[in-house]
N, CA and C of each residue as an Amber inpcrd file, in Angstrom:
protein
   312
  -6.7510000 -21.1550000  12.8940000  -7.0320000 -22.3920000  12.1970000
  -6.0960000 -23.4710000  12.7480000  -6.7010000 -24.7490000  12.9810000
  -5.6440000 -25.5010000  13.6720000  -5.1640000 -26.5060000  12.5690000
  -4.3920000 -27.3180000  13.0930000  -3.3010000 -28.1030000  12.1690000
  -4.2610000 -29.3800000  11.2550000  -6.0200000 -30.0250000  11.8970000
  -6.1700000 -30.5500000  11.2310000  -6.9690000 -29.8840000  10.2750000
  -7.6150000 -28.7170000  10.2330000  -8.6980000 -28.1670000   8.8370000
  -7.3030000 -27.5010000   7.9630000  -6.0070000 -27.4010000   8.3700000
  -5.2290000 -26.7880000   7.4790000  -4.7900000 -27.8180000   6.7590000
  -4.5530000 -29.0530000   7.4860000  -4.4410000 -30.3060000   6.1710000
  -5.2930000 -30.7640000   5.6980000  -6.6220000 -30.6590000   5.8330000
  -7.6980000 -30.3660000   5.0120000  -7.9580000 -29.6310000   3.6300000
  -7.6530000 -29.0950000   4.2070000  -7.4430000 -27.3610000   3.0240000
  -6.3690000 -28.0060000   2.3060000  -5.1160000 -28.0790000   2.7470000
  -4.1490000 -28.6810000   2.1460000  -4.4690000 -29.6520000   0.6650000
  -4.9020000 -30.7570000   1.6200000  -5.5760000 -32.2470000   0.3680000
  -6.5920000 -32.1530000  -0.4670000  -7.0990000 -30.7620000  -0.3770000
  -8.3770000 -30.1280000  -1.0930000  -8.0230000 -29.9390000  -1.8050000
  -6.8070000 -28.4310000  -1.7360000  -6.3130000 -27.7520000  -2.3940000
  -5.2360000 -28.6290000  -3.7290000  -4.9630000 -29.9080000  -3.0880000
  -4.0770000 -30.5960000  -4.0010000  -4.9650000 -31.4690000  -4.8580000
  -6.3230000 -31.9610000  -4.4820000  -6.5260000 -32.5480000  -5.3420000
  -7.2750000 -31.6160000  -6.3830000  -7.8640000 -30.8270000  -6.0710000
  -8.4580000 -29.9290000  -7.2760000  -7.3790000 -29.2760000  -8.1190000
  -6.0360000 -28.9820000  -7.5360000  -5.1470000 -29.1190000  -8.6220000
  -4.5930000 -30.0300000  -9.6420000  -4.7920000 -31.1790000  -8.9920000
  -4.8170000 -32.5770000 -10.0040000  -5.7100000 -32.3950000 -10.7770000
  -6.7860000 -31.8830000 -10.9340000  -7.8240000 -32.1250000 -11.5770000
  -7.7130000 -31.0350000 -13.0350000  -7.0050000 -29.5770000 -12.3110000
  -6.5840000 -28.7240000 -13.1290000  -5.8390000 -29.5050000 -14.0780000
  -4.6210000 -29.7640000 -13.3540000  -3.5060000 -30.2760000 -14.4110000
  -4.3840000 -31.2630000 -15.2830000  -5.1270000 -32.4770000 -15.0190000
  -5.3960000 -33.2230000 -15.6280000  -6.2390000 -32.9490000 -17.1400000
  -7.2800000 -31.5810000 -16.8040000  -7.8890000 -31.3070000 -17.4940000
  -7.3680000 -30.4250000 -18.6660000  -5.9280000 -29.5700000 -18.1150000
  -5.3480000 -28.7690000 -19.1030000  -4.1280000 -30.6350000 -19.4690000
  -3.8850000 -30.9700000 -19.5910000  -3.3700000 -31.9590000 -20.2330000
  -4.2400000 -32.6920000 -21.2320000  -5.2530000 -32.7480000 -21.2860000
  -6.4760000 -33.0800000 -21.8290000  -6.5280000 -32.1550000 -22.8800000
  -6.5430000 -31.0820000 -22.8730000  -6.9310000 -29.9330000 -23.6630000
  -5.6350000 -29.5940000 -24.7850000  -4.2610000 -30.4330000 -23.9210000
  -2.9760000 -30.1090000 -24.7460000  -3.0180000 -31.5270000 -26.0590000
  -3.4360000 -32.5690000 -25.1850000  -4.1500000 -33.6640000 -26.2050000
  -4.8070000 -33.4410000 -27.8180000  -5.7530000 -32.8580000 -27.0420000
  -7.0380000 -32.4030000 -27.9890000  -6.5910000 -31.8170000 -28.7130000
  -5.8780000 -30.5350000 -28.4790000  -5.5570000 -29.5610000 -29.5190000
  -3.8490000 -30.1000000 -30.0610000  -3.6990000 -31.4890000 -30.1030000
  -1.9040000 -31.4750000 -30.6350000  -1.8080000 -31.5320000 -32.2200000
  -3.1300000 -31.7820000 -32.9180000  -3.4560000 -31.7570000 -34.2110000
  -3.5910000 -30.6880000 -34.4110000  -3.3320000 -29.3410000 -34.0870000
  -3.8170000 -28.3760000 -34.5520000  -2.3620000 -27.9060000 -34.6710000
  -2.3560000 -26.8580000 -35.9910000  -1.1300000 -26.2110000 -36.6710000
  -0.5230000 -24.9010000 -36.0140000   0.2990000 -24.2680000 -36.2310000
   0.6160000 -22.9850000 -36.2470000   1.4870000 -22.5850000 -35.1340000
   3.0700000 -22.0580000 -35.2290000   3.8080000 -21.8240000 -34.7810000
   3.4740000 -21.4900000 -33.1360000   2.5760000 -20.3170000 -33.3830000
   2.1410000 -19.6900000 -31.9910000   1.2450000 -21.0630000 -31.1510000
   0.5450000 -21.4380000 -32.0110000  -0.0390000 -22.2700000 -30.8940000
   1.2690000 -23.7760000 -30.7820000   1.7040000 -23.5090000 -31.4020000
   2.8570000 -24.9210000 -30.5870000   4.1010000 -24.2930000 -29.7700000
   4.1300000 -23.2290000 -29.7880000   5.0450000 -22.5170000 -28.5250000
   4.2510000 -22.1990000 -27.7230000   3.1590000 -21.9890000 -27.6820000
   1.9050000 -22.0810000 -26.2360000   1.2070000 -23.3100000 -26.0720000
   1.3420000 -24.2660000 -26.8600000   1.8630000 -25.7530000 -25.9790000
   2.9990000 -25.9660000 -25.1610000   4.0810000 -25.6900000 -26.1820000
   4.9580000 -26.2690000 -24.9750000   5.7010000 -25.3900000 -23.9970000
   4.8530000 -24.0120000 -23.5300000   5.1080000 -23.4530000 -22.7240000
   3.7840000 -23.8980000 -21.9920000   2.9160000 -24.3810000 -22.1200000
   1.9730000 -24.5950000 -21.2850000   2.2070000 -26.3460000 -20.6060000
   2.9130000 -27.4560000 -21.1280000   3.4980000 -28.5970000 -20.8580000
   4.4640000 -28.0520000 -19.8930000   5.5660000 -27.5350000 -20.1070000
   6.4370000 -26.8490000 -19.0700000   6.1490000 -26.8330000 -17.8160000
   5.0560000 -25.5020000 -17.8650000   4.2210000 -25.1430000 -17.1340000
   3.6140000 -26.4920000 -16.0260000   2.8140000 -27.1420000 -16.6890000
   1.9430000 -28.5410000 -15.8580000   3.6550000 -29.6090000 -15.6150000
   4.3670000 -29.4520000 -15.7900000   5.4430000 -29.9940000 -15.5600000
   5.7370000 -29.8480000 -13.9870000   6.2670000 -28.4710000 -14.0590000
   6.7480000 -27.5570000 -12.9670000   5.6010000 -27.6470000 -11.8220000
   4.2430000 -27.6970000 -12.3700000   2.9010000 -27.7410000 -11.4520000
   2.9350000 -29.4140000 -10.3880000   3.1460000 -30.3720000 -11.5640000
   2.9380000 -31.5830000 -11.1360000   4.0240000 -31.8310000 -10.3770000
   5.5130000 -31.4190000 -10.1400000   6.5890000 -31.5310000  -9.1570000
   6.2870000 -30.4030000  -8.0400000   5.3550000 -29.4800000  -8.0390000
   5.0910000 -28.9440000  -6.7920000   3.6460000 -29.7340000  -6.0510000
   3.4620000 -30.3310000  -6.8530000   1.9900000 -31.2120000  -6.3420000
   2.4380000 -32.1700000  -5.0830000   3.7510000 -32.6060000  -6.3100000
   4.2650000 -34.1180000  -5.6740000   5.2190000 -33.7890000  -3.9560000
   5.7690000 -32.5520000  -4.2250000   6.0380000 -31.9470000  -3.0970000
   5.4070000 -31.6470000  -1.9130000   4.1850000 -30.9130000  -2.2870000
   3.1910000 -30.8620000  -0.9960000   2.4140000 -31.6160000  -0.4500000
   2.7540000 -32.5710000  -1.2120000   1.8720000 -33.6060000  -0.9890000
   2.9660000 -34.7220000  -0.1870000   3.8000000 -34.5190000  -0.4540000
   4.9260000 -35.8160000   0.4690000   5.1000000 -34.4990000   1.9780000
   5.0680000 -33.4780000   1.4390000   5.5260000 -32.8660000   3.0240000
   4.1230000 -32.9630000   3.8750000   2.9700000 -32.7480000   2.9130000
   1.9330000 -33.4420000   3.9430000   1.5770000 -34.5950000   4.6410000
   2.0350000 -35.6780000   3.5950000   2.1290000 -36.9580000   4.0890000
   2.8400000 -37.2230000   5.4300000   4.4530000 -35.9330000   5.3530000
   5.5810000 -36.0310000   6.7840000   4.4860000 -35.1720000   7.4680000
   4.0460000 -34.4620000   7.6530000   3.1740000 -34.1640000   8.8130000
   1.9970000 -34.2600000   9.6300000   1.1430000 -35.1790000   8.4440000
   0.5070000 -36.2650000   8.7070000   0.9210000 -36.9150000   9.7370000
   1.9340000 -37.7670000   9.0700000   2.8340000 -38.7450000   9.8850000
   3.0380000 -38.5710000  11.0970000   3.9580000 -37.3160000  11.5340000
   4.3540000 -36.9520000  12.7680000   3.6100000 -36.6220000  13.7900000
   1.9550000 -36.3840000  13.5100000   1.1320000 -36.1370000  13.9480000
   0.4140000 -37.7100000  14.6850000   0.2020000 -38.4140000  13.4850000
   0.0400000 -39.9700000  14.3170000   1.2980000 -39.7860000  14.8840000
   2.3280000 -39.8640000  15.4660000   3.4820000 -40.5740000  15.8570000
   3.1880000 -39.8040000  17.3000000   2.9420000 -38.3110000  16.9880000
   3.0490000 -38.3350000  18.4170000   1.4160000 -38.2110000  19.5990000
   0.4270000 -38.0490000  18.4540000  -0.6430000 -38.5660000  19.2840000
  -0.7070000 -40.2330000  19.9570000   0.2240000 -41.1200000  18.8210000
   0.4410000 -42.7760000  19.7360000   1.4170000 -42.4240000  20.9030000
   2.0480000 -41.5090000  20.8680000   3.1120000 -41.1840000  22.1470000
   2.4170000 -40.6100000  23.1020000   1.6630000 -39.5650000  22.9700000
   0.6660000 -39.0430000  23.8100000  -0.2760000 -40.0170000  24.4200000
  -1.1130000 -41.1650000  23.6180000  -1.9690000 -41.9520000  23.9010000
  -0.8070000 -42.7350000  24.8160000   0.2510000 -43.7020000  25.0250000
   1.0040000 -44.2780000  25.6170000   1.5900000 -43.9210000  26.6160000
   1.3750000 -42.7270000  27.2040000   2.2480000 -41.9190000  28.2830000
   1.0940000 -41.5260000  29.1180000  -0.0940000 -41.2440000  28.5880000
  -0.8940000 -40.4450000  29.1220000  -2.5120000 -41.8360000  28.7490000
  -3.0180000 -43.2360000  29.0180000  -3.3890000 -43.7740000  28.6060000
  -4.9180000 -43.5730000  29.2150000  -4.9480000 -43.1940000  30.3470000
  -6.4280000 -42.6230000  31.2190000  -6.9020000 -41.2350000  30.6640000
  -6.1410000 -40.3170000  30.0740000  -6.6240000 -39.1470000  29.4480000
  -7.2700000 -39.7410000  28.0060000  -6.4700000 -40.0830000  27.4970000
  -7.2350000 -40.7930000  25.7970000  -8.1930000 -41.2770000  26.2940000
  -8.5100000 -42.3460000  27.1160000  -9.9140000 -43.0260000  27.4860000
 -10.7220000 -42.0640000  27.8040000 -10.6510000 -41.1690000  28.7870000
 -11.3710000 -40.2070000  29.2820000 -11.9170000 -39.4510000  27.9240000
 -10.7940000 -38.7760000  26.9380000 -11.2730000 -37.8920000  25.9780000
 -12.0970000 -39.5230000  25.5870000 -11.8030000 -39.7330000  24.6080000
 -12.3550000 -41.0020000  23.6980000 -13.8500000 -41.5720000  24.7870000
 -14.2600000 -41.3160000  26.0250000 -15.6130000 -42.0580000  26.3250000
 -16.4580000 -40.2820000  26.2970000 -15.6480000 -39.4480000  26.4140000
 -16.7290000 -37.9550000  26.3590000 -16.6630000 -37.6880000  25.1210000
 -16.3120000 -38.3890000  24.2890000 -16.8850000 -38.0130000  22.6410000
 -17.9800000 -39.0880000  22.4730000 -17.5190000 -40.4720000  22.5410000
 -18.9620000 -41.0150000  22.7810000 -20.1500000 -40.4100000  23.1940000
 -19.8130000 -39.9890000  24.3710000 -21.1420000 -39.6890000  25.6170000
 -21.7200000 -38.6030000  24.3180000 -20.9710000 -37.8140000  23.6080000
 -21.4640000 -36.3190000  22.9680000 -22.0580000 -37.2410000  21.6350000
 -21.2890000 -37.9380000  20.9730000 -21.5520000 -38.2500000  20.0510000
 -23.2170000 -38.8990000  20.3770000 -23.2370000 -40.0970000  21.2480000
 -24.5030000 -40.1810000  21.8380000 -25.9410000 -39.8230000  22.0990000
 -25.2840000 -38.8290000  22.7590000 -26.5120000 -37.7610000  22.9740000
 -27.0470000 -36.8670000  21.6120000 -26.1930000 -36.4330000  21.3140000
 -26.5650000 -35.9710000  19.9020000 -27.2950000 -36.7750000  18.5260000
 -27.0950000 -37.7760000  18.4970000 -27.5920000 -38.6300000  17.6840000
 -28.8320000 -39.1670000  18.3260000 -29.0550000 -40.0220000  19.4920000
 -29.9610000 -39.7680000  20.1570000 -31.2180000 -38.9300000  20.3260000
 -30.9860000 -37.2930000  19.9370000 -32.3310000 -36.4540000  19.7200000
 -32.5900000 -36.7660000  18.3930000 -32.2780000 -37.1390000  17.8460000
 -32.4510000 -36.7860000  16.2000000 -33.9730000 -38.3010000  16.1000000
């Protein structure tokens, strides 16, 4: 698997966890009117919980952002050193892109 479907997977994987958290926060909402010892120590072990979730979110998500990053930084270094290869790649994706769209 190469480095861009794994940050793929990555930003997938993070936002459908947002969506988790969001929805069990929702559900801690809903149910804060409701009584009884056990269920308010499985609130706030479950707040905890989306606590601890949402600072590993915010984590993988900034170390993706740094590798993101470093990735533009050094494909503009690559493109700048090497400026007839980028053209070359960049007119044979055209030509493909082209042709392919073209039969359709």
């Amino acid at each position: 698997m190469d480095n861009v479907s794994v940050d793929a997977t990555k930003e997938q994987l993070i936002a459908d966890f947002k969506t988790v958290v969001a929805d069990a926060e929702a559900l801690l909402k809903a149910t804060a009117n409701q009584g009884g010892d056990e269920l308010t120590a499985l609130r706030s072990k479950a707040e905890e919980s989306l606590k601890a979730a949402k600072a590993r979110i915010a984590s993988e998500q900034a170390a993706l952002f740094a590798s993101t990053k470093e990735a533009v930084k050094a494909t503009d270094v690559y493109v700048h050193n090497n400026p007839w290869a980028a053209v070359g790649v960049g007119a044979g994706i055209g030509l493909l892109v082209g042709l392919l769209s073209g039969r359709r």
